[in-house]
C-alpha positions as CSV (number, residue, x, y, z in Angstrom):
1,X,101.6,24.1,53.2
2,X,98.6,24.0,55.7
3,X,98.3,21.1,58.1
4,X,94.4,21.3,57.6
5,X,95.1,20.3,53.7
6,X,96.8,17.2,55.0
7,X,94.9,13.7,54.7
8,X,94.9,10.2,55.7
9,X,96.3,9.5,52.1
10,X,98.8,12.5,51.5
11,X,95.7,14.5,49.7
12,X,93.9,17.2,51.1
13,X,90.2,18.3,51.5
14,X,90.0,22.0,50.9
15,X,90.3,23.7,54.5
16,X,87.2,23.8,56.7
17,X,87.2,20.5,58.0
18,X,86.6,21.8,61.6
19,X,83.4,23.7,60.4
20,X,80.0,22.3,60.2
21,X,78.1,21.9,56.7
22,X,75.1,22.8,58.4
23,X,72.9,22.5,55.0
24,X,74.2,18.3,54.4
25,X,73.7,18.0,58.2
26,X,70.2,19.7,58.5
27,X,69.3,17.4,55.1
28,X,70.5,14.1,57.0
29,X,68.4,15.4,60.1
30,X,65.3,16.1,58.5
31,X,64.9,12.3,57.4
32,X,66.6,10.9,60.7
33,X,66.1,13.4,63.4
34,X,69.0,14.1,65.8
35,X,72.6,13.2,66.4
36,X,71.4,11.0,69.1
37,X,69.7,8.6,66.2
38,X,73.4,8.7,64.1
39,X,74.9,7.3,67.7
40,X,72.4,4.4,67.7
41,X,72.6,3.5,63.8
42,X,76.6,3.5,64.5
43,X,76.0,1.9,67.6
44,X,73.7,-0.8,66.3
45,X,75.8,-1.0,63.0
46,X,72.8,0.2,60.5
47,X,75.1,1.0,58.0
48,X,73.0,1.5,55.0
49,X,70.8,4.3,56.9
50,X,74.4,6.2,56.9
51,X,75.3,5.9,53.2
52,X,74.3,9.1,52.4
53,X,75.8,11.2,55.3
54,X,78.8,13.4,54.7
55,X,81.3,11.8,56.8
56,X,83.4,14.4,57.9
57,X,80.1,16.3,58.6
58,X,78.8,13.3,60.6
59,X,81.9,13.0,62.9
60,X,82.4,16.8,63.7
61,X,79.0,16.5,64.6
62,X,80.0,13.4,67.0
63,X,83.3,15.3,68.6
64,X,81.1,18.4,68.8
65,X,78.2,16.3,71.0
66,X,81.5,14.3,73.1
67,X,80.1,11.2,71.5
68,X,81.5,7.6,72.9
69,X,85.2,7.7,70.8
70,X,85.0,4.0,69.9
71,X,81.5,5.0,68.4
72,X,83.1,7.6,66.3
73,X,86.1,5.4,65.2
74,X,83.7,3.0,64.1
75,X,82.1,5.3,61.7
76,X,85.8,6.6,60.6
77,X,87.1,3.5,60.2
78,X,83.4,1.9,58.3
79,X,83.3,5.2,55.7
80,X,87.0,4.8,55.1
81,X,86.6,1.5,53.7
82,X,82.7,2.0,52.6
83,X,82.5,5.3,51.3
84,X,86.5,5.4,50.2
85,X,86.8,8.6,52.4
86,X,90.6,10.0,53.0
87,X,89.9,11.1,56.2
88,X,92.4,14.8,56.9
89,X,95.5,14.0,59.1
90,X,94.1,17.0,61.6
91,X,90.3,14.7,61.7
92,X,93.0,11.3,62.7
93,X,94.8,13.4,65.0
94,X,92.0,14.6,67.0
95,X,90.3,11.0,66.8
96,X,93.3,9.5,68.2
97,X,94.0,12.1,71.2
98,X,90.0,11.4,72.3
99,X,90.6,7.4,72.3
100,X,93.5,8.4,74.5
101,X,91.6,10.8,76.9
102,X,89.0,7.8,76.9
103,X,91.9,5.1,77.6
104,X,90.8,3.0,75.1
105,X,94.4,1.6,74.1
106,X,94.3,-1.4,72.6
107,X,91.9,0.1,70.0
108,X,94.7,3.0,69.3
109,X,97.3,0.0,68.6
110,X,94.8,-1.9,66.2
111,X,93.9,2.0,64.4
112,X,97.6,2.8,64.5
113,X,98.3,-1.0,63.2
114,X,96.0,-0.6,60.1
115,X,96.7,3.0,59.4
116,X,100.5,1.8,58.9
117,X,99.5,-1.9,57.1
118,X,97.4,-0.5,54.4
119,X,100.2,1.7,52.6
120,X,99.9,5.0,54.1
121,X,102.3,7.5,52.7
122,X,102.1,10.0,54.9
123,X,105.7,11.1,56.2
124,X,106.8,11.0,59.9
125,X,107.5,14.6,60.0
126,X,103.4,15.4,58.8
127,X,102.1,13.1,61.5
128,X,104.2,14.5,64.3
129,X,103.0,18.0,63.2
130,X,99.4,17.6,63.2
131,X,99.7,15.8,66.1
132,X,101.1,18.4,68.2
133,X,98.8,21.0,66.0
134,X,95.7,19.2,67.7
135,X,97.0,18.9,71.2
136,X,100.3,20.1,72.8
137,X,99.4,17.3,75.8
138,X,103.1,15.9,75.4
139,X,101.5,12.4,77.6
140,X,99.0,12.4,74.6
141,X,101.2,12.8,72.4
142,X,103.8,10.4,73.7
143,X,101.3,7.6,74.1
144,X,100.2,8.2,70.8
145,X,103.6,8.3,69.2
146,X,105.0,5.3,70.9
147,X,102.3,2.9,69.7
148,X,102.9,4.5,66.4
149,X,106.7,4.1,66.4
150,X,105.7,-0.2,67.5
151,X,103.1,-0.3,64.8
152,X,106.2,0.9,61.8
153,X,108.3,-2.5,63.5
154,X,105.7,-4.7,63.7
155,X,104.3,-4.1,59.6
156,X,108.5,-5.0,59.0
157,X,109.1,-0.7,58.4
158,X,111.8,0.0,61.0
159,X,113.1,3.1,59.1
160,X,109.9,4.5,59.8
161,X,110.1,3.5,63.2
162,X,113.2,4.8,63.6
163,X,112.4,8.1,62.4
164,X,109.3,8.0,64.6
165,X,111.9,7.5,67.7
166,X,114.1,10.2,66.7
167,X,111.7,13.0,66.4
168,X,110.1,11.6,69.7
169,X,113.1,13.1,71.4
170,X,112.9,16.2,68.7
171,X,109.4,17.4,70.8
172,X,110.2,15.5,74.1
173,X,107.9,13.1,74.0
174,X,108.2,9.8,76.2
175,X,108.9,6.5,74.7
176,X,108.2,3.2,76.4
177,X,110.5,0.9,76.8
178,X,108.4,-2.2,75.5
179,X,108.6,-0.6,71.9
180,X,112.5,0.6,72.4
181,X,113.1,-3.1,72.6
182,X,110.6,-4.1,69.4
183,X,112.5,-1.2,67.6
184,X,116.3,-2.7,68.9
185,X,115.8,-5.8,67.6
186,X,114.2,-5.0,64.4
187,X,116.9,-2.8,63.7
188,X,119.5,-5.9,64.2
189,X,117.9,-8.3,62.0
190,X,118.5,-5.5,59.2
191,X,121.7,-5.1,60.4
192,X,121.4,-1.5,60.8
193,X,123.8,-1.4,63.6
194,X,124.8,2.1,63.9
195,X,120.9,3.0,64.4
196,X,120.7,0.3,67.2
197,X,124.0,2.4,68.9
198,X,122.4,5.6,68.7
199,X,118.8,3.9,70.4
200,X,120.6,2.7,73.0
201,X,122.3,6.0,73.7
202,X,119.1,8.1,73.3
203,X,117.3,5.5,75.9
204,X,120.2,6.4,78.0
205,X,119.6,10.0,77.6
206,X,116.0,10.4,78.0
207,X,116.1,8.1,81.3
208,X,114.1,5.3,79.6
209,X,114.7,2.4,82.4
210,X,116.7,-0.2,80.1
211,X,115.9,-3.8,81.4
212,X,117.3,-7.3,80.4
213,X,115.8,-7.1,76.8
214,X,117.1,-4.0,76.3
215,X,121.1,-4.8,76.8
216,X,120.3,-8.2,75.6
217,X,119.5,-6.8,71.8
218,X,122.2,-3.9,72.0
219,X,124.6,-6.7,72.7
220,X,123.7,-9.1,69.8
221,X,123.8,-5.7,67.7
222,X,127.5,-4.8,68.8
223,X,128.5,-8.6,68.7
224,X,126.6,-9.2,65.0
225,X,128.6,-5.6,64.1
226,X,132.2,-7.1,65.8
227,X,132.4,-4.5,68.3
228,X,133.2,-7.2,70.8
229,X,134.8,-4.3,73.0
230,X,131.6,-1.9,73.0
231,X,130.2,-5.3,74.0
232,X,132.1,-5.6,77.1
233,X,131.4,-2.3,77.9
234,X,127.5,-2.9,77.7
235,X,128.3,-5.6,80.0
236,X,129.6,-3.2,82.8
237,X,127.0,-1.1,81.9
238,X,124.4,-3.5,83.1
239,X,126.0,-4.2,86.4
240,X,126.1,-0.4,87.0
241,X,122.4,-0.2,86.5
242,X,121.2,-2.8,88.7
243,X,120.2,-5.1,85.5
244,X,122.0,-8.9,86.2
245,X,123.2,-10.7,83.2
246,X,121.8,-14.0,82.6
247,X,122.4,-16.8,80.5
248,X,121.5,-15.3,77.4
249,X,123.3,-12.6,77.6
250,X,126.9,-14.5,78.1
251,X,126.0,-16.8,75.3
252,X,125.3,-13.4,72.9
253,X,128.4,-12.4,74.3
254,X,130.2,-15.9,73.6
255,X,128.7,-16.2,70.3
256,X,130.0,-12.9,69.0
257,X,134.1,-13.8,70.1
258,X,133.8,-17.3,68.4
259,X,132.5,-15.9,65.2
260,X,134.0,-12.2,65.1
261,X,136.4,-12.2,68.2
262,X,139.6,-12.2,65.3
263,X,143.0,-13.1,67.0
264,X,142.6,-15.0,70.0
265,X,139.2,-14.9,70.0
266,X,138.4,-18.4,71.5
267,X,140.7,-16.9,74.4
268,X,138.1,-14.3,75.2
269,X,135.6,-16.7,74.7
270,X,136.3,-18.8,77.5
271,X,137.1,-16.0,79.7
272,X,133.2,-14.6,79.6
273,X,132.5,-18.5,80.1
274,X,134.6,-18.6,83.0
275,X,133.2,-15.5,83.8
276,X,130.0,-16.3,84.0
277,X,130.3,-19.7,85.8
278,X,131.8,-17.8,88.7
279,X,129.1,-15.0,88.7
280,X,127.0,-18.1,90.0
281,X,125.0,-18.6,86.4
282,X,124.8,-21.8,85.1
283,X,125.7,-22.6,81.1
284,X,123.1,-24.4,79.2
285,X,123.4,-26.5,76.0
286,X,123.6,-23.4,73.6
287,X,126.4,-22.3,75.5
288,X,128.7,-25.3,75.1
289,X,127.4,-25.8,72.1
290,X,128.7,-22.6,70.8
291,X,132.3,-23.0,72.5
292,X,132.8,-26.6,71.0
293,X,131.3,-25.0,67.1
294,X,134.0,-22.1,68.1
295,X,137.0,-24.4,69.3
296,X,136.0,-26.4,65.9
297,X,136.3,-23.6,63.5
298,X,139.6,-22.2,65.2
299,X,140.7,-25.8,64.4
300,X,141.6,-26.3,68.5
301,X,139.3,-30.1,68.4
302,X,141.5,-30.7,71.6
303,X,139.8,-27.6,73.4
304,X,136.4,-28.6,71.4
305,X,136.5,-32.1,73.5
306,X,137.6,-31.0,76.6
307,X,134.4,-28.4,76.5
308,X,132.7,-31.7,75.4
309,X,133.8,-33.3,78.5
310,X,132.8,-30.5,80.8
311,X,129.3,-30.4,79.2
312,X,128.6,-33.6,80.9
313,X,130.0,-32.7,84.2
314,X,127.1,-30.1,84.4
315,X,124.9,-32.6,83.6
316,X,124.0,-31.5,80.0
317,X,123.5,-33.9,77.3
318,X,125.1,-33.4,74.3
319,X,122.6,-33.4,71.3
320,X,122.7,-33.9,67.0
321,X,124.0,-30.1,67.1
322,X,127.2,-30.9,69.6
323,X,128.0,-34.1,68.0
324,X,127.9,-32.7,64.2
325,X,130.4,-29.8,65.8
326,X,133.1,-32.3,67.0
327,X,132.3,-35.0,64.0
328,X,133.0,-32.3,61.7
329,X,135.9,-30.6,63.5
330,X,137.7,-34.3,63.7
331,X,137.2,-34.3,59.9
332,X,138.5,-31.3,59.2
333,X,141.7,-32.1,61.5
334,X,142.0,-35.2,59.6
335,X,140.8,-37.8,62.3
336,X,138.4,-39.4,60.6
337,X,138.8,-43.0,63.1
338,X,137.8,-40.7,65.8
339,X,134.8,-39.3,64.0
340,X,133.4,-42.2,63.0
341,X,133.5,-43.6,66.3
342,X,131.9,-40.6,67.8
343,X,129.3,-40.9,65.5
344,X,129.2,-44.8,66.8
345,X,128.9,-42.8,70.6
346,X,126.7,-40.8,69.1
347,X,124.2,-43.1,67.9
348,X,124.4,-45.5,71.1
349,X,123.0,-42.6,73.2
350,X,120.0,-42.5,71.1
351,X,120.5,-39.9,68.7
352,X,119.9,-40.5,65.3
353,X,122.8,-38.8,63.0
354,X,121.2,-36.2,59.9
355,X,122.2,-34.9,56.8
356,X,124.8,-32.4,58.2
357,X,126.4,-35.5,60.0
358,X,126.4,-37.3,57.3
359,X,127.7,-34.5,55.1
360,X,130.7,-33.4,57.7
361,X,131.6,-37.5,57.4
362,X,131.7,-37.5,53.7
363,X,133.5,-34.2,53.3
364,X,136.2,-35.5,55.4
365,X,136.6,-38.9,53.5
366,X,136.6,-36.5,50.2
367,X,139.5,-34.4,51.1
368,X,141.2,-37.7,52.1
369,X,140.6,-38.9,48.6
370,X,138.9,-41.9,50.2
371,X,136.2,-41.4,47.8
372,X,134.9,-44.8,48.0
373,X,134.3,-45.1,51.4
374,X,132.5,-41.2,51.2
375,X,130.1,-43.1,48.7
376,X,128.9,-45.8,51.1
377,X,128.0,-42.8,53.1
378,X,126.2,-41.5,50.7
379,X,124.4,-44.7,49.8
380,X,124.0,-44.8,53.2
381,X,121.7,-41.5,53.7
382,X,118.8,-42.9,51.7
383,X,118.9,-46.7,53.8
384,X,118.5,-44.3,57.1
385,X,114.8,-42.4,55.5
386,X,117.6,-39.4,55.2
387,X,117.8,-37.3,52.0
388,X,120.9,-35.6,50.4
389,X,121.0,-32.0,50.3
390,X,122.4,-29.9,48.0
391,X,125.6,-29.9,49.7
392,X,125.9,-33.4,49.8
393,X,126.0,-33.7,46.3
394,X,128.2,-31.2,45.7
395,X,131.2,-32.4,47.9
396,X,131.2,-35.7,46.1
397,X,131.1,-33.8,42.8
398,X,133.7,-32.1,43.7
399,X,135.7,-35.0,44.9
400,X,135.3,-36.9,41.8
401,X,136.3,-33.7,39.5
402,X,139.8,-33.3,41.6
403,X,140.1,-37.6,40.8
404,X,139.5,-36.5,36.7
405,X,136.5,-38.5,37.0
406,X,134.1,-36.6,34.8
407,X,132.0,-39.6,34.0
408,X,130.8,-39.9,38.0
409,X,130.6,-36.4,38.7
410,X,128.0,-36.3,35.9
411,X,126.6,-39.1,37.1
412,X,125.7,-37.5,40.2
413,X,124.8,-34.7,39.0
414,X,121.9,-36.1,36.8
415,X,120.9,-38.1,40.3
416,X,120.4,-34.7,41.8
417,X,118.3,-33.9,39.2
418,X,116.0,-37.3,39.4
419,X,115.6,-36.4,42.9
420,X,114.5,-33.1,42.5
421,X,117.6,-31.5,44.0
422,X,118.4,-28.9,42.4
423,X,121.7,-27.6,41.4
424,X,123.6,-24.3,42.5
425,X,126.2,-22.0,41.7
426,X,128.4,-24.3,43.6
427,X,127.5,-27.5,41.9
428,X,128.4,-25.8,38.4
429,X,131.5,-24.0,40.0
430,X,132.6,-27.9,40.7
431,X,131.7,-29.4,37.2
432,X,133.4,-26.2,35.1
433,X,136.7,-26.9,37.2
434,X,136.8,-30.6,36.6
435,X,136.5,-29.8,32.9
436,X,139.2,-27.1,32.6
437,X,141.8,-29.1,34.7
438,X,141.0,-31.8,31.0
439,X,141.4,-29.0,28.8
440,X,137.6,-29.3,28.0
441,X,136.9,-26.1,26.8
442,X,133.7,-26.9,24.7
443,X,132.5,-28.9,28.1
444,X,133.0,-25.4,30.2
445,X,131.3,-23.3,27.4
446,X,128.3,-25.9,27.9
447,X,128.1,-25.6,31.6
448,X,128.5,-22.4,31.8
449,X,125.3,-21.9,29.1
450,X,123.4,-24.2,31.2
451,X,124.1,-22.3,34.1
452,X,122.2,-19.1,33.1
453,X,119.5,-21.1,31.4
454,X,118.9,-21.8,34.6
455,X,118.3,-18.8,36.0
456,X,121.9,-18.1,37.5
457,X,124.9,-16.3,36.9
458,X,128.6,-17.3,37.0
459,X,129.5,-15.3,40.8
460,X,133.4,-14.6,41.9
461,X,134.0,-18.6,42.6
462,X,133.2,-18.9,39.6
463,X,135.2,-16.7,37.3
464,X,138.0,-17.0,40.1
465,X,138.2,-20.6,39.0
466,X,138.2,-19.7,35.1
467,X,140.9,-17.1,35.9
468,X,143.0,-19.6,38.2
469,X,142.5,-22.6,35.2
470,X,143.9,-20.3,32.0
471,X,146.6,-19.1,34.6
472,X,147.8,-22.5,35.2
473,X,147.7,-23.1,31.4
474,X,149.7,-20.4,30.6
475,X,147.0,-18.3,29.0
476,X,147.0,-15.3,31.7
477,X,146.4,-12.6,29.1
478,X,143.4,-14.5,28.4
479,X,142.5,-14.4,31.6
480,X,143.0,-11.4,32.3
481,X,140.1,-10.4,29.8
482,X,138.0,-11.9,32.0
483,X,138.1,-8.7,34.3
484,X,136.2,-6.9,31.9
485,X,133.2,-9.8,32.0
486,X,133.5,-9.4,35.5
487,X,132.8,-6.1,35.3
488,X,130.2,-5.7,32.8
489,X,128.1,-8.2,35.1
490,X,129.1,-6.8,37.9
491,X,131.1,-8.8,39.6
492,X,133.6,-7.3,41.5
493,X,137.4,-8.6,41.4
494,X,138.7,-10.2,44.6
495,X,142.1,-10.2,46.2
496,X,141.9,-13.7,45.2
497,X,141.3,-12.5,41.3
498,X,144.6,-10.5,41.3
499,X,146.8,-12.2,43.2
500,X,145.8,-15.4,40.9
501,X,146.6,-13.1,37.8
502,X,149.6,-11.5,39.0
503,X,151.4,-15.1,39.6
504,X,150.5,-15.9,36.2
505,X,152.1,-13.2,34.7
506,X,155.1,-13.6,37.2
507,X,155.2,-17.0,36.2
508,X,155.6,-16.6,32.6
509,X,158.2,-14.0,33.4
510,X,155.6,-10.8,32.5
511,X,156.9,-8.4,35.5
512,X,155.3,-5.2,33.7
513,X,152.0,-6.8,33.4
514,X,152.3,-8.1,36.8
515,X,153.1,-4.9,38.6
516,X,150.6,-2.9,35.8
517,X,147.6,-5.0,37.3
518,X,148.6,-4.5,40.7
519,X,147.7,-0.7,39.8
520,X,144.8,-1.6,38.6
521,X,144.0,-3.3,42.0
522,X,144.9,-0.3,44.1
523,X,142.7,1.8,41.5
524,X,139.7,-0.6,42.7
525,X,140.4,0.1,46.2
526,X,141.9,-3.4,46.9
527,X,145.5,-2.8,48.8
528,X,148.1,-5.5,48.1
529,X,148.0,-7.8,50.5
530,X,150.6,-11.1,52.4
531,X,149.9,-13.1,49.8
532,X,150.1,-10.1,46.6
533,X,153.4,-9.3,47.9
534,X,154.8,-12.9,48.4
535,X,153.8,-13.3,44.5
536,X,155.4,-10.1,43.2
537,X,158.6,-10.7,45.5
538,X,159.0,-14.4,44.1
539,X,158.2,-13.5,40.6
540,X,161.2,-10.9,40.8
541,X,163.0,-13.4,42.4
542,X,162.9,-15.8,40.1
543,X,163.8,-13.0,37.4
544,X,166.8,-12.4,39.1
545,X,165.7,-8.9,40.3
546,X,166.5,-9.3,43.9
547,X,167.4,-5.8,44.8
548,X,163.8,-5.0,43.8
549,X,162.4,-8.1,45.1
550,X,163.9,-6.9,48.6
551,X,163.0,-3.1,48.0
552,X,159.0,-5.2,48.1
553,X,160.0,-7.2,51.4
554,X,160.6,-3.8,53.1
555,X,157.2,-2.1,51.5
556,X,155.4,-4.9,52.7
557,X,156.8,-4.0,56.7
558,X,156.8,-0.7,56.4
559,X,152.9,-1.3,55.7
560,X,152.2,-3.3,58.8
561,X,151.6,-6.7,56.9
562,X,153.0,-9.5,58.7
563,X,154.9,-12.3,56.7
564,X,154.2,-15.5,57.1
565,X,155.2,-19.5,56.1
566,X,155.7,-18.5,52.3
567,X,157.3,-15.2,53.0
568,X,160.2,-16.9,55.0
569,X,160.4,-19.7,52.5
570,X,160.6,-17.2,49.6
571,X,163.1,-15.4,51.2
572,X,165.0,-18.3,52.7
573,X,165.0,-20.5,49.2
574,X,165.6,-17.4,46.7
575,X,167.2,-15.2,48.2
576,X,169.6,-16.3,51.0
577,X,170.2,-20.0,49.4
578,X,171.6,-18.1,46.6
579,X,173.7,-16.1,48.3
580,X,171.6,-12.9,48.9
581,X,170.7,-11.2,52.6
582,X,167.7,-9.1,52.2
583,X,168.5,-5.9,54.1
584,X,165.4,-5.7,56.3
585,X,166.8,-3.4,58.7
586,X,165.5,-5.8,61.9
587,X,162.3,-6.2,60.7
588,X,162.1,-9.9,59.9
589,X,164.6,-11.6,62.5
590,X,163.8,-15.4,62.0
591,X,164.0,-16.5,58.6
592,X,162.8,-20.2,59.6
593,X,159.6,-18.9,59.8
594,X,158.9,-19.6,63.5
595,X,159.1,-15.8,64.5
């Protein structure tokens, strides 16, 4: 197809549209005399002298006389919307390479921004080509281009933008490094992490001078992605080039090992901590702030406080965000004395405690069973001008289901719902466990109802919970039917789904239907893992089957999985307590379990 049939819109006036209709123009003329009078109607904004003009007509006539460019995007841009013209992509292109002659930049950005804003379906591939069709000026083109690829990230299209970048390097054109940067951390918040790789190795390439930005959003790309060790490498990468790391950049880097680090992660942590103090930078509050949240969630609270303790040695006070850390890391380890009082410290520095603090308290007085004194808590949030969130509801629903105390757990379920909180998956998820651990089957039925009247739909918790309740009861090829619900909504099976299945069958002795659904697993893609072999080898086990039972403890090291507490008690308590050694062939050595 012709570039010249290309338009604005993706539609196409006939050819021609870089001759003159000298009849329209002559008509125009003989009422308003020259091109000179068009310029001063544009120029004065006399729009409804200009009403009957042929547009493209008008604005050949404007290039042709080297009009003032902004003159003759104001008429492009006021017959566009007036006279709904679809201007050809050959009649942009040349508008847009005589702005840039004329330097006239920021009104190329604000074009470029509208052209993209308003829906236009032209592909990347067209505009590059007519483009270069109007002018091979690759610094034309590149400016061009570059605000074009900014304008696709800023109207929230970084495919497009992406595209635009790629085909950039295609023709050789320049990009800046401003809208490398816009286009890296677009392509992060969509995750597409891959894309922000290849960026970052084309801006290598092309000599595009990376600055602080630059590494700073390839590094929260890698660390959001887990490549911790492409991270480090960036790192060195930097240094090489001159660019010094600064605060920000350690705490992307210390961010990414406490969240994706895997084994040892906190380790690595505090080494680019370390790392950073000595390289004369000093850590702010979002840096110990994300070691103590780390050291929390690794369950190390000792490490957590002692980061705690350094915080203030640098002068850094801790605020709600490092106290609800180490409140709710003390709650977790059980050291709910200790958390309180910190929340006592906490208050007599001057901070007032929130919702989160309040909810981390309560949660840890829940899974103490020390309901009660969670509910003063609770009371507690409303005396203090707080209000309780969804979450806080649903802890304390859940901690009156595990008690068998349906009554309250309704109860505060209809107080949500007087105070306008409204219930989630989660809250449901709570109420339909309660009722199955009563055998309330007619009480599930109606909760599960009411959750899709409400606009939801019963996710893997859910039906993992429904699978895990008829297990217990002895009702596992019942449960197993639920697969095929699962399915038809499509909701995909867990490891947690098939393991739960497989030790009910194993439990009521069904080995067949046990090993016949870990098939069905590996047909899904899911590979047996620790905790599918430990119920397979125990089921056998207890069957008496221990030659097979052992034949599963050597499958599951010849994979690479690594046993753990319940492997060594399995093998310690039914196999060698009743007279069998496993033949592992030295791959298990310690069967106390402290390997």
């Amino acid at each position: 197809m012709s570039l010249k049939s290309f338009t604005l819109a993706g539609n196409f006036l006939n050819g021609k549209i870089f001759s003159t209709n000298k009849q329209v123009f002559r008509s125009f003329c003989a009422a308003n005399s020259t091109i000179e009078d068009i310029t001063e109607l544009i120029r004065n904004h006399h729009w409804s002298k200009l009403k009957n003009t042929d547009p493209t007509t008008v604005i050949l006539q404007l290039f042709n006389s080297d009009a003032d460019p902004v003159l003759i995007l104001r008429y492009f841009c006021w017959s566009t919307k007036e006279l709904r013209v679809s201007h050809s992509l050959l009649l942009t292109g040349r508008l847009l390479h005589s702005l840039v002659v004329a330097k006239k930049y920021p009104k190329i950005r604000s074009f470029l921004h509208m052209f993209v804003k308003n829906g236009n379906f032209t592909s990347v591939s067209t505009i590059f080509h007519a483009l270069s069709t109007c002018s091979d000026s690759l610094c034309r083109n590149s400016i061009i281009i570059d605000m074009l690829m900014l304008a696709y990230v800023k109207n929230m299209k970084p495919h497009l933008g992406f595209e635009a970048f790629k085909r950039a390097g295609d023709y050789g054109l320049k990009s800046s490094v401003l809208s490398c940067n816009q286009l890296l951390r677009a392509l992060v918040k969509e995750g597409k992490f891959e894309d922000v790789e290849y960026v970052y190795k084309e801006m290598k390439r092309r000599r595009i001078e990376l600055n602080l930005d630059s590494f700073n959003f390839v590094l929260n790309g890698l660390c959001k992605a887990g490549k911790l060790n492409k991270a480090s490498d960036i790192m060195e990468d930097m240094k090489s080039l001159g660019v010094s790391p600064k605060v920000v950049t350690y705490n992307i880097l210390i961010d990414g090992y406490c969240k994706k680090g895997g084994i040892g992660k906190m380790y690595k942590a505090d080494a680019v901590f370390k790392d950073m103090v000595e390289n004369g930078i000093l850590p702010n509050e979002v840096t110990f702030n994300t070691l103590i949240d780390g050291f929390c969630k690794d369950e190390n609270i000792s490490a957590a406080m002692k980061v705690f303790e350094e915080m203030g040695s640098h002068g850094i006070a801790a605020g709600v965000v490092t106290y609800n850390s180490l409140i709710n890391g003390l709650c977790v380890d059980g050291k709910l004395d200790e958390a309180v009082a910190l929340r006592d410290e906490m208050v007599a520095s001057g901070l007032k405690p929130n919702v989160v603090t309040y909810n981390a308290l309560i949660n840890g007085f829940c899974k103490k069973k020390m309901v009660e004194k969670a509910r003063a808590l609770f009371d507690d949030i409303s005396e203090q001008g707080l209000f309780p969130s969804v979450i806080t509801y649903n802890t304390l629903i859940d901690a009156y289901c595990k008690e068998g105390r349906m009554e309250d757990a309704f109860a505060m379920r209809n107080s949500m719902l007087n105070r306008g909180v409204l219930p989630d998956v989660s809250t449901y998820n709570c109420l339909i466990a309660g009722l199955y651990r009563e055998g309330n089957v007619e009480g599930v039925r109606n909760i599960m109802n009411e959750l899709v009247n409400n606009g939801m739909r019963a996710g893997l918790v859910t039906y993992n919970i429904l699978v895990g309740a008829l297990c217990k009861d002895g009702k596992s090829k019942k449960a197993v039917s639920l697969l095929d619900e699962m399915f038809k909504v499509g909701v995909s099976p867990s490891h947690v789904t098939y393991n739960t299945l497989m030790d009910g069958y194993c439990r009521e002795g069904n080995l067949v239907a046990a090993m016949n659904l870990r098939k069905q697993m590996e047909k899904e893609k899911k590979w047996p893992n620790i905790v599918t072999y430990n119920v397979l080898i125990k089921g056998f086990c207890q069957k008496g089957k221990l030659e097979y039972a052992n034949g599963l403890l050597n499958e599951l090291l010849e994979k690479g999985l690594i046993p753990n507490q319940t492997t060594y008690k399995i093998v310690r308590e039914e196999m060698m307590e009743k007279g069998f050694i496993p033949d592992i062939e030295g791959h298990m050595y310690n069967t106390s379990g402290t390997s």
